[in-house]
C-alpha positions as CSV (number, residue, x, y, z in Angstrom):
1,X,11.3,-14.4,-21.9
2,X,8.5,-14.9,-24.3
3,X,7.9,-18.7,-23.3
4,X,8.1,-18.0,-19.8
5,X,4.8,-15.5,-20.0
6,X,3.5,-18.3,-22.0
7,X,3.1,-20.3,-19.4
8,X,1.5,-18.3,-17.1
9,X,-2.6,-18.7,-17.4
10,X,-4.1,-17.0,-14.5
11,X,-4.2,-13.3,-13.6
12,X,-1.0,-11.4,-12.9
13,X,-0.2,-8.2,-11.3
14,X,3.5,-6.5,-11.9
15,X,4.1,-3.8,-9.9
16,X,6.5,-1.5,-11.3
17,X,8.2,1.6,-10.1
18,X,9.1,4.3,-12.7
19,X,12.1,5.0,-11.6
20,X,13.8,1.3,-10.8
21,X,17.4,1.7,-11.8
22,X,17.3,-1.9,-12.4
23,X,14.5,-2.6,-14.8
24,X,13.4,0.2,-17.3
25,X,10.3,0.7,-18.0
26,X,10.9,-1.1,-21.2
27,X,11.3,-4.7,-19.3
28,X,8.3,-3.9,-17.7
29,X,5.9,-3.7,-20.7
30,X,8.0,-6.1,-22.8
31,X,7.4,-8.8,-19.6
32,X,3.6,-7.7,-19.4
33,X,3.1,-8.0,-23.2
34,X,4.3,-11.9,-22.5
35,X,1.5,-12.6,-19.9
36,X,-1.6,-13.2,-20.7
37,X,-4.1,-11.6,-18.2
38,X,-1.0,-9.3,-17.0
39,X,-2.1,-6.5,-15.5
40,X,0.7,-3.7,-15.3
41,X,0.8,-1.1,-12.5
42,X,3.4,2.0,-12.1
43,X,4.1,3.4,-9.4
44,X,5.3,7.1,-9.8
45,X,9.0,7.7,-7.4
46,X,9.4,4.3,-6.8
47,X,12.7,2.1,-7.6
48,X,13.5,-1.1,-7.1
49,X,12.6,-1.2,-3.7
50,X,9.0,-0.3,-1.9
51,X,9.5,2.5,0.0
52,X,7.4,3.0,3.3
53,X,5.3,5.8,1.8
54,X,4.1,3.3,-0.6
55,X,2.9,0.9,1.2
56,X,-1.0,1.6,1.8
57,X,-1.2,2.2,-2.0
58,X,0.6,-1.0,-2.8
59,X,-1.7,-2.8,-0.5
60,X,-4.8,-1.1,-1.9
61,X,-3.6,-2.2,-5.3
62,X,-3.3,-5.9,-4.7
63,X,-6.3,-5.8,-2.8
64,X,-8.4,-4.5,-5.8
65,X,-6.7,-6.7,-8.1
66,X,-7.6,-10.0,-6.0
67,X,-11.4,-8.7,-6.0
68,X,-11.7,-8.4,-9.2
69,X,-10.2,-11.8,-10.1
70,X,-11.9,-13.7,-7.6
């Protein structure tokens, strides 16, 4: 995993739901930690998948990001 953040040079946003029962929250730092400009976002009640309730937030989120890379 380490020499696939490596290669990554631009800005990143993970997305990451608290309560994924497929990726702890422990993959999630250790893959941001590998990224340089990685920018790491948890969602509170979310799993794997995006759940409808979400999806305004989510959209808010990538939205913000993009603005401040651009």
């Amino acid at each position: 995993m380490e020499t696939f953040g490596f290669r990554l040079h631009v800005p990143t946003l993970m997305i990451h739901g608290d309560e994924d029962p497929l990726f702890n929250m422990g993959h999630a730092v250790d893959l941001k930690n590998t990224i340089p400009y990685c920018e790491l976002i948890i969602k509170k009640g979310m799993g794997h998948a995006i759940p409808d309730s979400l999806f305004s937030s989510l959209v808010k989120d990538i939205s913000d990001f993009i603005a401040k890379t651009e």
